[in-house]
N, C-alpha and C positions, 0 to 999 in steps of 0.2 A: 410494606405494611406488616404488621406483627400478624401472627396468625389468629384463627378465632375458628370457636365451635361451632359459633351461632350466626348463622346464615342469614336466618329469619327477618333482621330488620333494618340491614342496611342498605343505602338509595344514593347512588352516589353520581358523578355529570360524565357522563359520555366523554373523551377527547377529542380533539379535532381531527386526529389520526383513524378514527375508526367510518370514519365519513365514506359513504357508498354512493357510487351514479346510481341512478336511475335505469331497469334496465332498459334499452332501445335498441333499435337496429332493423332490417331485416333478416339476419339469421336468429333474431333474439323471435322474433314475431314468426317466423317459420317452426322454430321447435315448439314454439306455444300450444301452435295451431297443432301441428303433429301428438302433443301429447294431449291433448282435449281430444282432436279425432281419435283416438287409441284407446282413451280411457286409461292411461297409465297415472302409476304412482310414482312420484318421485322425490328420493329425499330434500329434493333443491327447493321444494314448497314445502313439504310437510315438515320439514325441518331447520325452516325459514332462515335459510344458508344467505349469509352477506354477499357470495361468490355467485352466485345464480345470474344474476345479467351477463356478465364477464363471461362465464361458463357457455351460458345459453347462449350467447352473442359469437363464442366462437364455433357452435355447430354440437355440443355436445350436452351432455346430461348423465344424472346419476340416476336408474331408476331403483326401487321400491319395489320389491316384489311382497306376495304374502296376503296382499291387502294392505289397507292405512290405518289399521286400528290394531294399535300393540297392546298383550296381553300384563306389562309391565309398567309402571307407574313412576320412570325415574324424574328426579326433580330439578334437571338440567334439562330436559326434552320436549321440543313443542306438537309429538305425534301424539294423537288421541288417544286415550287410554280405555279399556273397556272391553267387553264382550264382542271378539272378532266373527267377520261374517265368513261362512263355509267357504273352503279354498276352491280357488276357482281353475281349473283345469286346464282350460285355453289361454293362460295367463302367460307360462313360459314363450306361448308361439306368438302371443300379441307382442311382448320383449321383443323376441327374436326379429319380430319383422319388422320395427321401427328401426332399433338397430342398422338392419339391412336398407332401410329407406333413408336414415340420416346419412348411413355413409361411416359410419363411427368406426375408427381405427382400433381405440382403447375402449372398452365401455367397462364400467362402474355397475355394480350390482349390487344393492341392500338390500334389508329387509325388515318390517317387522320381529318382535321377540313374537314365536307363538306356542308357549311353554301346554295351550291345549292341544295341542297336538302331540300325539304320540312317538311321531316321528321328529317335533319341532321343527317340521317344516323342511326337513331336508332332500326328500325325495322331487320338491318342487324346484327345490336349487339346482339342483342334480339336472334337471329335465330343462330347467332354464341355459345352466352353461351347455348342455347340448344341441340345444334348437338353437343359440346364437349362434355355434361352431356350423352347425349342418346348416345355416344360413349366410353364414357371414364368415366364410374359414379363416381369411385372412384379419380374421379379427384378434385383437388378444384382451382378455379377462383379467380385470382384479374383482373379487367378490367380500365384502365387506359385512362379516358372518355374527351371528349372535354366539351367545356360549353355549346355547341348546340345553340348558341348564346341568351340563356335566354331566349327560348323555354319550356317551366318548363312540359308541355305535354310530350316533347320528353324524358327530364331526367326520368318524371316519369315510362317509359318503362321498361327502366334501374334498378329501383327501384324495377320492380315488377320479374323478373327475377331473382332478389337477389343473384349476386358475392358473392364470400364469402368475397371479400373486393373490395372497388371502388375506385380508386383514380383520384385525378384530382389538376393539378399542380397550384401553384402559381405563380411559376418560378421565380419572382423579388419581390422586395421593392413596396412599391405603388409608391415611387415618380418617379421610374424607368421604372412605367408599359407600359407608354405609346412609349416609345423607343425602349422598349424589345419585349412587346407583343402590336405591332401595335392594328389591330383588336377586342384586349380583353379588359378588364374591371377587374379591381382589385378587385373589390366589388362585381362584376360578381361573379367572380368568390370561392368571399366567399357565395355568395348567392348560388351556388350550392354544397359545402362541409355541408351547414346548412343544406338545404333542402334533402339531401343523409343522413342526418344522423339523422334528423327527421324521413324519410322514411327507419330504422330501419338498415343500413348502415354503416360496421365497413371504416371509411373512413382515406383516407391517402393523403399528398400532398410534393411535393418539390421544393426546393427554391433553384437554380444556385448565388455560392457567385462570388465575382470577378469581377462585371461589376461599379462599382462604389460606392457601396453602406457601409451607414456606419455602427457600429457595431451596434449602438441606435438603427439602422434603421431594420436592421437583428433581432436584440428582438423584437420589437415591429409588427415584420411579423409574428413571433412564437405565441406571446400573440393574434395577429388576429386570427391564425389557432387553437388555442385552445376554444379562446372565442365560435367559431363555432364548436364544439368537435372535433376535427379532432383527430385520436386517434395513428396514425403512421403519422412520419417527416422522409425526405430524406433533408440532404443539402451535395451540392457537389461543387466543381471548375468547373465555366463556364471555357468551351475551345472554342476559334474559327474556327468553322470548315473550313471556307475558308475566304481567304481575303475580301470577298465580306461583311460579317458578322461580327455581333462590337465588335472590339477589346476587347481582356482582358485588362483592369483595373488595377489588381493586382491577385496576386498568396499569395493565403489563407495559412498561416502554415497549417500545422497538429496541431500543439498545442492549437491554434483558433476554429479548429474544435471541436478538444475533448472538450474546453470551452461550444460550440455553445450544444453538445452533451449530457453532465452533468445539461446545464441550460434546456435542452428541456425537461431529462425527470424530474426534479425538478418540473416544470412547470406542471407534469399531463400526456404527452404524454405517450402512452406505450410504442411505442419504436421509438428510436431517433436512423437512419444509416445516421453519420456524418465525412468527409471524402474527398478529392480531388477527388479520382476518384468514390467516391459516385453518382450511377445514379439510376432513379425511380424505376429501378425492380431489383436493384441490391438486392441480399439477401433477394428478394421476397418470398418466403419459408418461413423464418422466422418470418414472421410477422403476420401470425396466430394465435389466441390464442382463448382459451374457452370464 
């Protein structure tokens, strides 16, 4: 499909390829139960993730640190937007000891943007991948980081704690940034996959297809995120989570993907999860390497 500016009024039919089970199970009904006792936030609801049964079903989850209410208003994102509630201090040790209760080899850590704080939130990250480690040693960390709005003090916390991987998304095309991710910075945001990976950082990012953008445009976001080493790529199908949020565009073959998939790791990447229902922690596990 040709590309387009205008986001705003197109409604187009779902495929049969993007069709999800229902989640079930009892490891799907055990993490339920665990993350309601806990009280945790997790992107796999608040960011009404396709992969969430499948995930949940295998023992695992992405949490949500920060709280659930982000201080950014982007127009691909189904987390609440508005005035966040005081950070809550026992939060990294609540993380930590699900964690330790699920059993979790890999765990997944996000977060809200929380651009009121002065710190944007980093010092609770920081204390998060600590109480998982002092809990869970044999655990290993990807942390799936905001851009701290170009705060390079705060990323540097980040750095010194050392995930065993960090990521931090692209999410669009440049020319699409500013529709998609109101608040962000394209360049920003290369600016902090460089600086992560200077600061010794196996780093990783992903890019939602489907909102208008061309194929040119799609390579040439891949070639950005290498030029900056980035060393793991995620590209998936933007879905719209609620009407309020911009429309799809168009619905990606599979066959487009595995293209997108073969040129990424040509390209350098070590590894390329390319895919419709491809999302940031999907097959997080795998993307460890010596």
């Amino acid at each position: 499909m040709e590309s387009t500016n205008d986001l705003s009024t197109i409604r187009i039919k779902k495929p049969k390829w993007l069709r999800v089970k229902l989640p079930t199970g009892e490891n799907y009904r055990n993490v339920r139960n665990l993350v309601d006792q806990h009280k945790l936030h997790t992107i796999c609801e608040s960011g009404s993730c396709p992969n969430m049964g499948e995930c949940w079903g295998e023992g695992t989850a992405t949490f949500m640190i920060l709280g659930n209410i982000c201080t950014r208003s982007c127009g691909f994102c189904a987390v609440q937007t508005g005035k966040p509630e005081e950070v809550d201090e026992f939060e990294p040790g609540r993380v930590a000891n699900s964690v330790k209760i699920m059993g979790v080899k890999h765990a997944v850590v996000t977060s809200v943007d929380r651009d009121d704080l002065k710190d944007g939130g980093s010092e609770i990250w920081a204390q998060t991948v600590r109480a998982i480690r002092q809990q869970s040693p044999g655990t290993t960390l990807e942390t799936l980081i905001p851009d701290f709005a170009g705060k390079w003090e705060n990323l540097e916390v980040i750095i010194q704690v050392a995930p065993e991987i960090v990521s931090h998304n692209l999410e669009t095309v440049r020319r699409l940034t500013k529709q998609v991710r109101i608040q962000a910075k394209y360049d920003r945001s290369l600016e902090v996959l460089f600086r992560l990976k200077k600061g010794g950082m196996r780093t990783k990012s992903g890019v939602m297809l489907g909102l208008g953008e061309s194929v040119d445009e799609v390579i040439e976001t891949m070639q950005d995120l290498r030029a900056v080493g980035v060393d793991i790529l995620t590209l998936g199908q933007y879905l719209q989570p609620t009407p309020k949020h911009l429309p799809v565009v168009e619905f990606i073959e599979p066959s487009q993907f595995e293209k997108y998939r073969v040129l990424g790791l040509e390209m350098g990447f070590r590894f390329v999860e390319s895919g419709p229902l491809v999302r940031s922690s999907y097959h997080a596990e795998k993307h460890l390497f010596d």
